[in-house]
C-alpha positions as CSV (number, residue, x, y, z in Angstrom):
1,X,0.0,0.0,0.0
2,X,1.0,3.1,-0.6
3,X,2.3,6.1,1.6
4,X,-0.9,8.2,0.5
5,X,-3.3,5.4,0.7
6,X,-1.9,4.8,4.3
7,X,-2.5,8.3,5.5
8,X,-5.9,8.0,3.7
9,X,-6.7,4.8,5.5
10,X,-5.8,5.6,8.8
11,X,-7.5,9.6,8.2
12,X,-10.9,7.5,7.7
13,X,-10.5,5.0,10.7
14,X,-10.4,8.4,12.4
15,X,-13.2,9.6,11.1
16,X,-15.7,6.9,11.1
17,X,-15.0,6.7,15.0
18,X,-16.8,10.3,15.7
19,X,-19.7,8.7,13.5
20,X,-21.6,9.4,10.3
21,X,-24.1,12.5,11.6
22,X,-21.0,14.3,12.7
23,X,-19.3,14.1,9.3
24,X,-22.7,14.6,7.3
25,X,-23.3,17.6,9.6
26,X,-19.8,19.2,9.4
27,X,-19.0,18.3,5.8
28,X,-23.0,19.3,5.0
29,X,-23.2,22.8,6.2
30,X,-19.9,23.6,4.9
31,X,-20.9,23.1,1.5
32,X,-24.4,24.3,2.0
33,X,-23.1,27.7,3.2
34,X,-21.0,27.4,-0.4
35,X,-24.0,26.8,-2.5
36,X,-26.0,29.2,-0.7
37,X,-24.2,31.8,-1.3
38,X,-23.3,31.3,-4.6
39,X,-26.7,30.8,-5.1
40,X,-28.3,34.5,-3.7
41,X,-25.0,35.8,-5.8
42,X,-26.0,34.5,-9.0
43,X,-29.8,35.0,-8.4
44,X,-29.7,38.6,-7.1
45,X,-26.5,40.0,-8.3
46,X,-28.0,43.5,-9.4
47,X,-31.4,43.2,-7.9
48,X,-30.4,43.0,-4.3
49,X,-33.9,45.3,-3.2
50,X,-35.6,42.3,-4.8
51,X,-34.4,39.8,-2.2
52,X,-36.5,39.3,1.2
53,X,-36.4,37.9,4.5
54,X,-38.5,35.0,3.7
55,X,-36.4,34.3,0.3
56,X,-33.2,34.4,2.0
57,X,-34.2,32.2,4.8
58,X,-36.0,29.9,2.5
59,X,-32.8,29.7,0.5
60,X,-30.9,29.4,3.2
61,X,-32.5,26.4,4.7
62,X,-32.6,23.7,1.2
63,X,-29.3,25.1,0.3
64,X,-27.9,23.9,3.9
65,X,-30.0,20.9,4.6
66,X,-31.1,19.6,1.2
67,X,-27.5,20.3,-0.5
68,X,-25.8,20.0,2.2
69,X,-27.0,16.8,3.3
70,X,-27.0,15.2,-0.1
71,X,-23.6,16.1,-0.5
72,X,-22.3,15.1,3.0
73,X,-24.0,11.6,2.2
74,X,-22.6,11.0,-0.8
75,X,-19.1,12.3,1.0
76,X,-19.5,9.8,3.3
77,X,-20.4,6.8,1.0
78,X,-17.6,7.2,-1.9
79,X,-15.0,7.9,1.0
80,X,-15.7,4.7,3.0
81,X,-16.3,3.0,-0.3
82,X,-13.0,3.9,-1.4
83,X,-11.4,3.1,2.3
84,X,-13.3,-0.4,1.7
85,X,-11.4,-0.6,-1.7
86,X,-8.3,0.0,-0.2
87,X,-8.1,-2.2,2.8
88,X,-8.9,-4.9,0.1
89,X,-6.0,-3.8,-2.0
90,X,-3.7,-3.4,0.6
């Protein structure tokens, strides 16, 4: 096994120890925060007056939980996927 695949290998064992919610949470929000603000950007970038409270929290709330979530999922899956892969290669 390679040096990298050790580092990635023992990384993940460290992980997966603080559990699956943790990582979806922390990994989640981080890129929800991403999309949503790329998101108000890009939809009011010269029309800020046209943005309201209830837009931005709407907004706020599926880019965090739904993007977020689906994303920290997914994280989660092809990382212990490829953790899986590795062990088996080793």
């Amino acid at each position: 096994m390679k040096e990298s695949d050790k580092k990635f290998v023992e990384n993940w064992e460290r992980i997966k120890t603080q559990g699956k919610g943790k990582y979806i949470t922390k990994h989640g929000v981080g890129f929800g925060v991403i999309v949503f603000a790329l998101n108000t950007v890009l939809t009011y970038w010269g029309n800020w007056e046209q943005m309201s409270n209830t837009d931005f929290f709407i907004q706020l709330f599926i880019s965090i939980a739904v993007g977020g979530g689906i994303y920290g999922a997914f994280s989660w899956f092809l990382n212990d996927f490829i953790y899986r892969k590795k062990l088996k290669e080793g």
